[in-house]
Structures are given as C-alpha cells and as structure tokens.
C-alpha positions in Angstrom: 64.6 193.2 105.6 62.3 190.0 104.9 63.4 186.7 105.8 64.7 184.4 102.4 61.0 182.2 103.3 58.8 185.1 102.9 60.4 186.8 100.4 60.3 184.0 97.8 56.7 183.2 99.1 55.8 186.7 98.7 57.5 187.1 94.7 55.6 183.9 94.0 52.1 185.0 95.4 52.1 188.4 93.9 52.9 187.0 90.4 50.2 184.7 90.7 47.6 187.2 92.2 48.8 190.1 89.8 48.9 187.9 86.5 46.9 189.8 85.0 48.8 193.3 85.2 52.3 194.7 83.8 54.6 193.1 86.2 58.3 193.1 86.5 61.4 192.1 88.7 61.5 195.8 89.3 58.1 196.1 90.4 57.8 193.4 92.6 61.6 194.5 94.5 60.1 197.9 95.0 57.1 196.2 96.6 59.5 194.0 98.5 61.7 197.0 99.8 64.7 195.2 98.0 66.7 196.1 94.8 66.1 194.3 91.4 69.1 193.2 91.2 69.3 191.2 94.2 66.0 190.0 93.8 66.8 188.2 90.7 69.8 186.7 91.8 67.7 185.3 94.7 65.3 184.2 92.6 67.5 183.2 90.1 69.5 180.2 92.9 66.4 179.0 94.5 64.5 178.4 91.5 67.9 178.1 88.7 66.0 179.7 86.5 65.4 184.1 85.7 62.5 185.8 87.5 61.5 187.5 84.1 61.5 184.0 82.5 59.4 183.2 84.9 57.1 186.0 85.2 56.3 185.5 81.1 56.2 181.7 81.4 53.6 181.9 84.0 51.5 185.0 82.1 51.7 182.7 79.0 49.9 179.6 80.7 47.3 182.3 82.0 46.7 183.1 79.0 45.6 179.9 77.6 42.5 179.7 79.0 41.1 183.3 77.3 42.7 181.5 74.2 41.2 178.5 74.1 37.7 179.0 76.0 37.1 182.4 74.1 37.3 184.2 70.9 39.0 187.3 72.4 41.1 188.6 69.6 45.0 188.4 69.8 45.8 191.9 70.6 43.0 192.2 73.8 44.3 189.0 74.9 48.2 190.2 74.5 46.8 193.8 76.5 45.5 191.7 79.2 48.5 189.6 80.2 50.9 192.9 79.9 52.6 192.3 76.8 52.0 195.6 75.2 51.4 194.8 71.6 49.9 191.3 69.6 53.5 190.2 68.1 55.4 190.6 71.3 52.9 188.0 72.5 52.7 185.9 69.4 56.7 185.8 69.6 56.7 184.9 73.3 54.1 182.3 72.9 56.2 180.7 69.9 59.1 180.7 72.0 57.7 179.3 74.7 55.3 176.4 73.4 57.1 175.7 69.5 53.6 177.1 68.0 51.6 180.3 67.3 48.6 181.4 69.3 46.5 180.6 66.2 47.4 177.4 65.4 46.8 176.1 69.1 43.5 177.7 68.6 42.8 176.0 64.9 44.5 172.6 65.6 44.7 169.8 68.3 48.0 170.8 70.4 49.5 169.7 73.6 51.3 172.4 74.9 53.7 171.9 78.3 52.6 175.3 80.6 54.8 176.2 83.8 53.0 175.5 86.7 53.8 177.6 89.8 56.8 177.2 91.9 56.0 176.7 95.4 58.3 176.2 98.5 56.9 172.6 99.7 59.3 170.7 100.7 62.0 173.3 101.8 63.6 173.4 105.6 63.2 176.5 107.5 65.4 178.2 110.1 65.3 181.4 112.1 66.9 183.3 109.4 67.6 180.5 106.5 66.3 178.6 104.3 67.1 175.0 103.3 65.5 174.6 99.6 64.7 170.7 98.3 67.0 169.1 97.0 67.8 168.5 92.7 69.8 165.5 91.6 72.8 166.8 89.0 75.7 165.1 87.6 78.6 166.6 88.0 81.9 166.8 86.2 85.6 166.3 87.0 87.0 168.8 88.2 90.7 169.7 91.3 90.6 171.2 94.5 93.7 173.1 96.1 93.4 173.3 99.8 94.8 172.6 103.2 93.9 169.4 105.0 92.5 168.9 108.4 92.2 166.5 110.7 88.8 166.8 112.9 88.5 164.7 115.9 84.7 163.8 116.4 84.1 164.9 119.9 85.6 168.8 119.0 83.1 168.4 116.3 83.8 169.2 112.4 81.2 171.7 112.8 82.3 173.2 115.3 86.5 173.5 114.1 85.4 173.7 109.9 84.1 177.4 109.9 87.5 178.5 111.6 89.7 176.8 109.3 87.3 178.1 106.4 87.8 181.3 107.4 91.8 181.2 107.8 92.0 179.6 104.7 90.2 182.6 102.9 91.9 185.4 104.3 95.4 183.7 104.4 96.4 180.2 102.3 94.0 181.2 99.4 96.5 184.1 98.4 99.4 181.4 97.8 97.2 179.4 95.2 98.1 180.0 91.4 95.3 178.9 88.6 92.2 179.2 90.9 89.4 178.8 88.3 87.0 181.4 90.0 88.8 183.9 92.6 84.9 184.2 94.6 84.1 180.4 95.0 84.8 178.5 98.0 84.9 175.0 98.4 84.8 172.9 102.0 85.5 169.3 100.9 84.8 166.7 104.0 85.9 163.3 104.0 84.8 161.1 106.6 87.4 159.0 108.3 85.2 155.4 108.1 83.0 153.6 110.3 85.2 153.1 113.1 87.3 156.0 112.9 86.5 158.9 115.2 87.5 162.0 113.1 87.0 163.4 109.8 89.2 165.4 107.0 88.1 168.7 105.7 89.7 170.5 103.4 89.1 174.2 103.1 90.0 174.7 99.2 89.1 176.5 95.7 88.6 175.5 92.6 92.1 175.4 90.2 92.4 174.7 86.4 95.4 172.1 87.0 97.3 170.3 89.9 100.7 171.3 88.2 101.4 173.8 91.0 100.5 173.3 94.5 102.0 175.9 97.1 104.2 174.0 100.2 101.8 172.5 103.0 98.4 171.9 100.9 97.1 169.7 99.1 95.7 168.8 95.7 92.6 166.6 94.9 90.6 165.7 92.4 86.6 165.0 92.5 85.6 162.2 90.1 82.4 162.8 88.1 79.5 161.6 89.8 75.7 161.8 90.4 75.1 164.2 93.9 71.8 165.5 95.4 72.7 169.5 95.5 71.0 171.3 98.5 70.7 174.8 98.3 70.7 176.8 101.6 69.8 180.6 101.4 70.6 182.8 105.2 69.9 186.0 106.3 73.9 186.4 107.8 77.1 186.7 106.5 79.2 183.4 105.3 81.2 184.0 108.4 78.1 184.1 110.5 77.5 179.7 109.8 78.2 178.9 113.3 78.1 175.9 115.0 74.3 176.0 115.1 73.5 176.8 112.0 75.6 174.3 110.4 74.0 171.6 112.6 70.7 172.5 111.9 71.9 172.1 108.0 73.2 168.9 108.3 70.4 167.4 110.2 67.6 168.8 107.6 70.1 167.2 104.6 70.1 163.8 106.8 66.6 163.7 106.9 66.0 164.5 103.5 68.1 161.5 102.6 66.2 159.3 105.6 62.6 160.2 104.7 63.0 161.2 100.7 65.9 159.4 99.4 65.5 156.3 101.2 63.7 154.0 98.7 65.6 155.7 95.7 68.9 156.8 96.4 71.6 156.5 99.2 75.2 158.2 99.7 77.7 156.6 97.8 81.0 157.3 99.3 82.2 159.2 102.1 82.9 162.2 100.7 80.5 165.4 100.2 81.4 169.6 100.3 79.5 172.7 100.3 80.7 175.6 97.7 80.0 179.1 98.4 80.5 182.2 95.7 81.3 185.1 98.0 80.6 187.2 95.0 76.5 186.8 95.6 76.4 188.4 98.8 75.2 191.9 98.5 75.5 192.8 102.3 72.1 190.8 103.4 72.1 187.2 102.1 74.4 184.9 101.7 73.6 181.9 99.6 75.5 178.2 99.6 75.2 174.8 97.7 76.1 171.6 99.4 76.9 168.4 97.2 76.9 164.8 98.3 77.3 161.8 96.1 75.0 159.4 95.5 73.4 155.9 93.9 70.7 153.8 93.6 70.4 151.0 95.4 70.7 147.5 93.4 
C-alpha cells in the first residue's frame, strides 16, 4: 500500500501524462493497486471535489488548444480526449465553460479552465499527510460530550486520544439525537493565558440540547469563519498517538505563523478536529481539524 503523498501525486501525474487516452477512477486504482471506491473518496477529501469531475475538467482544458490553434473537426477532437462520440463532448464542454465548442471557436470567449491540482504546500509525515489549509464558514450547530480537564504538563495530547477512545466505545451509546452516528468530534478549549490546563470534550454531533444523558455535557459552537486542515494517515483513528498528534499541531501552528500571519489570526480559544469513522476502509483514516479565526483590524 502507497503512502496518502504518493498516491495523490501519483493520480495527479498520470492524469496529466495520460490526457490524451480513456481514463477513469477505475483505471488509475487498478494502476495504483487500490479499489475505485476508495480512491475516490481519497480523492474526493483532499481535493473536495469528484475524481471523474476532475478527470473531464482537466481533459476539457486540453482540449482547447486543438480547438482553438487548429481546425480539427469536433468528433477527431472529442476521439482524442476519450469522450467517445462529438455530443458527449459538446455537452461536457457546455457544462463546463456555459458555451459550445463552436461558438468559442467563431466568437471572442473567455473561458475559466481547471488548472492542475498539485500538493504544494501540504505537510508530510512518515505515514500522513497534512493537506493546506481552506478558509470556510461554518454554521451553528451542539455538541454532546463529556468534559475533561487536561493539566499542561500530562499533555492534552498525550491524555485526549484515551478519553476519545472511551468516549466512543462507552458514553457515545447513552446520547439520544446524535445527528450522524460515524462522526466524531474532539472539541478543545484552552484554559487562558495563565492557566496551566485545557478542557477537551470528546463529543458528537446532536440535533438538539433538549436531552443530555447524566455526567456530560451540552455545547453549542457559534457560527464562525475557521481555517479547516485536512490530515490524511496511513493508521487507524486509534493509531493518533502522542506523536502523531504533535507533529499535527506543530505543522497547523506553523501554518498560522508563516501563512496566516499578515492575514488572519485565531480568534478565540477554542478549536476541534471531527473524524467520520465511516471513511476508513481498513487502510486510511482521514480527519478535519477546525480553528476559528479573523482578520486583524
């Protein structure tokens, strides 16, 4: 099995080398030694968008070149980008740029092409991969979990994927109205600037705070602007061990120390990482990690 890093850099290359040929998310998984399926789901959270979107977006901004530089007809241009017949590519290109092939050739257009994705930027690890971050807004929405205090010198680190992990297998089971049974949410709340511990709650995601089962806790996250980090590992979700989880903290502190500096800065003290258990297929595990944030003044 690849690492996340090369498989990625190896979808993106052969799509780019093989253009020119009838190429699928099939075809480049066998290549890969992986299943379709999984490849497209990795594709799918580094990238938040479909390989096969992807695959035609990229074949279409080939294309324009033969298009525009040539007169190659329609249906030897469609044939030589894989798309089988002339109105499966006419449709495509309509979809994709608002206009027919034929009127970008007989009129002045500026069409928007999908460059290639690359990996610049991302943080790697012996068996992960920290991608760069995207800037989202999210919405409102309540926690149910069970609150712990973290003194600073065991280390949150350290004591969080414990408490994760009981809180799975055990206090999860008690919780009525969880919104999505396979998402996972570890909410951290630091303690301030003197204080010498943090909270973390290990918690899902519930439609209302009408119920909450004896000994945890209810909270609601006010909408707000975050930088989402998405980190994609070669282990199981119980495998984020102490070291791991410190290597993916420093690389999200030093994205907001070298990147985020002049732009953007954390806004309270609160951030969490959300997990859907129901991605793992056995090989990689994939997380998001969520910290508010606003510009300076």
């Amino acid at each position: 099995m690849q690492k996340p890093y090369n498989v990625l850099e190896n979808v993106l290359n052969d799509i780019e080398n093989r253009i020119n040929e009838d190429i699928n998310a099939d075809i480049l998984a066998e290549n890969l030694g992986l299943s379709s399926i999984h490849l497209q789901r990795l594709f799918k959270f580094a990238f938040k968008q479909p390989l096969g979107s992807y695959i035609r977006s990229r074949k279409l901004a080939a294309s324009l070149d033969i298009l525009l530089n040539t007169n190659s007809k329609l249906i030897n241009i469609a044939l030589d980008y894989g798309f089988g017949y002339e109105q499966t590519y006419i449709r495509a290109f309509k979809r994709e740029y608002g206009v027919t092939p034929g009127a970008v050739r007989k009129s002045i257009h500026i069409v928007k092409v999908t460059p290639p994705l690359n990996l610049l930027g991302a943080k790697l690890f012996d068996d992960g991969i920290m991608l760069k971050p995207e800037i989202v807004m999210l919405p409102q929405f309540h926690l149910i979990g069970r609150k712990h205090q973290m003194p600073l010198k065991e280390s949150t680190i350290y004591l969080a994927p414990k408490k994760a992990k009981h809180f799975w297998e055990n206090d999860r089971k008690k919780i009525p109205n969880i919104a999505n049974h396979n998402v996972y949410i570890g909410l951290t709340r630091t303690g301030g600037i003197d204080a010498d511990y943090n909270w973390y709650m290990p918690s899902v995601h519930v439609k209302s705070l009408k119920h909450i089962p004896e000994g945890l806790e209810g909270y609601t996250f006010k909408p707000a602007l975050c930088a989402m980090f998405r980190y994609i590992g070669q282990h199981h979700y119980y495998d984020i061990n102490r070291n791991r989880a410190k290597s993916m903290y420093s690389a999200i502190e030093k994205f907001f120390d070298c990147e985020y500096g002049h732009e953007f800065y954390k806004s309270i003290n609160i951030f969490f990482e959300k997990v859907d258990t129901s991605y793992y297929d056995g090989n990689i595990c994939q997380m998001e990690w969520f910290a508010p944030i606003k510009k300076p003044k």
